[in-house]
N, C-alpha and C positions, 0 to 999 in steps of 0.2 A: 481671204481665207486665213492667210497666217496671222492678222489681227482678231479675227474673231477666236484662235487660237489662244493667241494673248490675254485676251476677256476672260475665255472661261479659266484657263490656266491660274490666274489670278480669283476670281470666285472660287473656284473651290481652295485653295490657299486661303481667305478670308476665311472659309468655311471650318477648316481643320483648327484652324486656330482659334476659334471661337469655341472647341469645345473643350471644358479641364480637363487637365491631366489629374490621370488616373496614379492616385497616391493606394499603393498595393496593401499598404498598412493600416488602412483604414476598413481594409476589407479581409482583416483575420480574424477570425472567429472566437474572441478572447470574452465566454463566457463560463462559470464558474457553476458548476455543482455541486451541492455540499446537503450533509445529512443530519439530521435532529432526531436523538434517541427520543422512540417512543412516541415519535410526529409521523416523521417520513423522511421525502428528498423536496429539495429546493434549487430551481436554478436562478444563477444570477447573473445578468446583460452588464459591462462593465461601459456600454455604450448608452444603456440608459438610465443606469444607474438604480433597480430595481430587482425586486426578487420574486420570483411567483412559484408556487407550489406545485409539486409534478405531480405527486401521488401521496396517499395515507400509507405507513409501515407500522403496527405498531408495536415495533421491534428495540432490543438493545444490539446494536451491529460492531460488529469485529474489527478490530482495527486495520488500516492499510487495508479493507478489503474492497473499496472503492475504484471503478476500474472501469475504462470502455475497450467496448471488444469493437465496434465501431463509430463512426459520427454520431451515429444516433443510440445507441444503445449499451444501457450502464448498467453493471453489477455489482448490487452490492450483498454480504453476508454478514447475518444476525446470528447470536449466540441462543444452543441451544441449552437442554437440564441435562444438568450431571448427575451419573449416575453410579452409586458403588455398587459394588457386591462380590458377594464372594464364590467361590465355585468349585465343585468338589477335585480332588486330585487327582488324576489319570494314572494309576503305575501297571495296569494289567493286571492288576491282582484284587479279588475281591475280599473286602473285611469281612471276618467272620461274626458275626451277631446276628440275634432276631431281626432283623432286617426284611424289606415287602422285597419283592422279586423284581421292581422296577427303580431301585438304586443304583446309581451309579459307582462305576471301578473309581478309587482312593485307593490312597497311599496306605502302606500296611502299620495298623497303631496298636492301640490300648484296644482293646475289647470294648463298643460301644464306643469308641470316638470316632469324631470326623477329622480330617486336617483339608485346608481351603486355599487357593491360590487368593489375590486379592486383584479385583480387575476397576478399575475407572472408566467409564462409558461418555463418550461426548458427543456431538453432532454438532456439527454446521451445516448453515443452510443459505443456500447463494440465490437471489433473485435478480432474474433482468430484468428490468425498465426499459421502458423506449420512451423517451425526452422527448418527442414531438407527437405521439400519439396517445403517452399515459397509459398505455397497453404493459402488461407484467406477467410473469411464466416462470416456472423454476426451473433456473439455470443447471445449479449442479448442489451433490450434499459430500461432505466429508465427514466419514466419521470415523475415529479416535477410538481404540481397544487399545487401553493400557497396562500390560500384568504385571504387578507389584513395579521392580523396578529391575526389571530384566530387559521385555521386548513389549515394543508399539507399533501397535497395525495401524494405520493410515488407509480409511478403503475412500477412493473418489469415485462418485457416480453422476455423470451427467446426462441432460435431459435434452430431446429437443422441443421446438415450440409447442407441438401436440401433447406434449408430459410423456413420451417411452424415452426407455430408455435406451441409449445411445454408446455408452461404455461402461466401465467398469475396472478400478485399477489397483490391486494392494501395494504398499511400498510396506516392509519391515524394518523397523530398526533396531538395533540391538546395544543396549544403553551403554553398559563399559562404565557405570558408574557416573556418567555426564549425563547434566538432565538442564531443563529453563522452562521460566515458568510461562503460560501465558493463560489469560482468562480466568486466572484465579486457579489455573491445577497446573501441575510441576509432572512434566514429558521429558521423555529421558530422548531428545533431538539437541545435536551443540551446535547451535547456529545462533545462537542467543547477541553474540556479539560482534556480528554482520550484517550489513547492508548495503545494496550495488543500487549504481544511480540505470539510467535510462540507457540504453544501448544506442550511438548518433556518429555514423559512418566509423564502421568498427572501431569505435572508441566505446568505453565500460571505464566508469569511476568506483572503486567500492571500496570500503573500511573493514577492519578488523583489527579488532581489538584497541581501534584508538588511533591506529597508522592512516593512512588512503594511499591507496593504488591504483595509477590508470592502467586498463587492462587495452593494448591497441596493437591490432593487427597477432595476435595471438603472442606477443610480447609483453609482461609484465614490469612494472616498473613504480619503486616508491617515489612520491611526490611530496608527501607530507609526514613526517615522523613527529609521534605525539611525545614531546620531551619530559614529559610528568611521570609519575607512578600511576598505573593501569590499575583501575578500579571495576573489579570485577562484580561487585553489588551495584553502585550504581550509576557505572558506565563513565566514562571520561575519553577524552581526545575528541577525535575528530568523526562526524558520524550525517547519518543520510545524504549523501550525498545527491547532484543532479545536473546534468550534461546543459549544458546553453544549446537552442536549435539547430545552429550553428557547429557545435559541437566544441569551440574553441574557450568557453570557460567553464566554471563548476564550483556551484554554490555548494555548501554545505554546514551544518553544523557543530560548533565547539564546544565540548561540557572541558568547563576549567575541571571539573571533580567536585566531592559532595564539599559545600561551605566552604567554599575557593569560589574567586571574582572572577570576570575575563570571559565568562560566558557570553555566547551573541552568535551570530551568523556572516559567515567570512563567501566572499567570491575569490577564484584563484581565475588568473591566464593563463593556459596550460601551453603559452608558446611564450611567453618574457619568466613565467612561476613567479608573477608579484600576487601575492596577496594582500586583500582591501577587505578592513571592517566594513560590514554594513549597518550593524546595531550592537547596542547595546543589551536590551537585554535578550533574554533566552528562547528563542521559536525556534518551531519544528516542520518539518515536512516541508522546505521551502523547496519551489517547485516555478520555473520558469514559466513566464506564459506563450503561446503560440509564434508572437513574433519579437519575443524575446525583450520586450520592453518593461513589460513586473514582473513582480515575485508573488505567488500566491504564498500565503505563510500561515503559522496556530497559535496562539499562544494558552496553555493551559490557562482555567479560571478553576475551575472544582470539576469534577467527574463528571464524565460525560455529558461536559457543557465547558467547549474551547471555542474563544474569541479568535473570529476571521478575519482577516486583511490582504489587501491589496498593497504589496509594497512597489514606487514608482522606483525604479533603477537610476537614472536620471534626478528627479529632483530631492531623493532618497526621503520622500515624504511619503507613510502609509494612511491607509481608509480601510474604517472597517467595514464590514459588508455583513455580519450575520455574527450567531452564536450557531457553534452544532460540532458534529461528534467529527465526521471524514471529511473531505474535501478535496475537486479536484479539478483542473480546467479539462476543456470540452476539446479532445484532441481534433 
């Protein structure tokens, strides 16, 4: 008995060992989706080295609005038409003139004139995707009421699968004379020179105005002061930042300043704070992958059409993968 123990004890020891170890990195899901104005979306397998087309858009879409709300499903938003016009002035009082009976109260003028607020009208419009079914529905729309340059209504409304709607939310802002432009129109919101990397065990990396600050455990603290002069046209120091999975580094980008060298994209250790060039020249939106082994990255070419890549961390050698507008790995 206790040899035939021996036997099997030993067979299945043969057995376990005969089968590979399971390398956990080979099985992270480090595929790439990215968008082409006025095509669609496209994804890209970094294990097969291929790109196949999800769905037709044929849209111009919004920057940074690329985004999964789950493994399977991505939002992206397209820009809408702008709109001016003007609109008559409310004071309670109505102008005296031949006037029809269905005018509206204005401000009190000249006999026969009008005077007019000046309003800007925008719309976005956010669609989901589903990456594995090619199934689409509209997410959500925001739109943009801007009066002269006083106050901007922000109304968000979202949808569920069926198309009802689901919420409905205004934010007001009240301008103060600070306004940034995006999309081609100038909204009086000051966040122009801000941007926060990924949130990765309450850690938060963000910029402003050129500085970076880790934001952890509801502690603030500068890491990186930009030693140049802050250039407020067009942008300078340190900017987009982005957490390692891990949470223990943070790539990000550096504008030396307009026609100033030294531009490139930097990783910091946020437990030694050595910071390492990674390149030379100047890309955007660099963005860790799954298990932390590339860099997804942009490099502008002309409008809305930026050259893709796969930066390797390790051999610090990139591969391009595509032209197109957003881009983003498959959480």
């Amino acid at each position: 008995m206790d040899k035939f123990l021996a036997i099997l004890i030993l067979f299945l020891g043969l057995q376990c060992s005969s089968q590979p170890t399971r390398n956990i990195n080979l099985y992270i899901d480090n595929v790439v989706i990215y968008s082409v104005d006025k095509d669609g979306l496209y994804r890209y397998d970094l294990s097969t080295d291929k790109s196949i087309k999800i769905t037709t858009l044929n849209e111009i879409f919004i920057d940074n609005s690329l985004t999964f709300i789950n493994d399977s499903v991505v939002v992206i938003g397209y820009k809408g038409q702008i709109i001016n016009e003007a609109r008559d002035k409310v004071t309670g009082e109505r102008l005296i003139c031949p006037c029809s009976s269905t005018d509206s109260l204005i401000v009190r003028g000249l006999v026969g004139s009008y005077k007019y607020d000046r309003y800007t009208l925008y719309k976005q419009t956010y669609q989901a995707v589903n990456i594995t079914n090619q199934k689409s529905w509209l997410y959500q729309t925001i739109d943009y009421e801007h009066k002269e340059m006083d106050t901007l209504t922000v109304t968000t409304t979202k949808f569920n699968f069926d198309g009802d709607i689901i919420s409905i939310a205004d934010t007001v802002y009240r301008c103060n004379n600070i306004s940034y432009s995006s999309d081609g129109l100038t909204f009086c919101k000051p966040e122009r020179f801000y941007s926060s990397s990924n949130s990765v065990k309450n850690k938060q990396v963000y910029s402003k105005k050129g500085n970076l600050y880790l934001r952890e455990n509801n502690t603030e603290t500068l890491i990186l002061e930009y030693d140049g002069h802050f250039d407020p046209k067009f942008g300078s120091g340190y900017y987009q930042p982005t957490l390692s999975p891990d949470g223990n580094k943070v790539i990000f980008r550096y504008l030396a300043g307009f026609l100033k060298s030294g531009s490139g994209l930097f990783e910091l250790d946020l437990k030694t704070m050595k910071k390492m060039k990674l390149t030379k020249d100047d890309y955007f939106h660099p963005t860790y992958s799954p298990d932390g082994r590339y860099l997804l990255i942009g490099k502008t070419q002309h409008q809305y059409k930026n050259d893709i890549y796969i930066f390797d961390l390790k051999t610090k050698k990139r591969k391009k993968i595509g032209k197109g507008a957003l881009f983003t790995w498959r959480k």
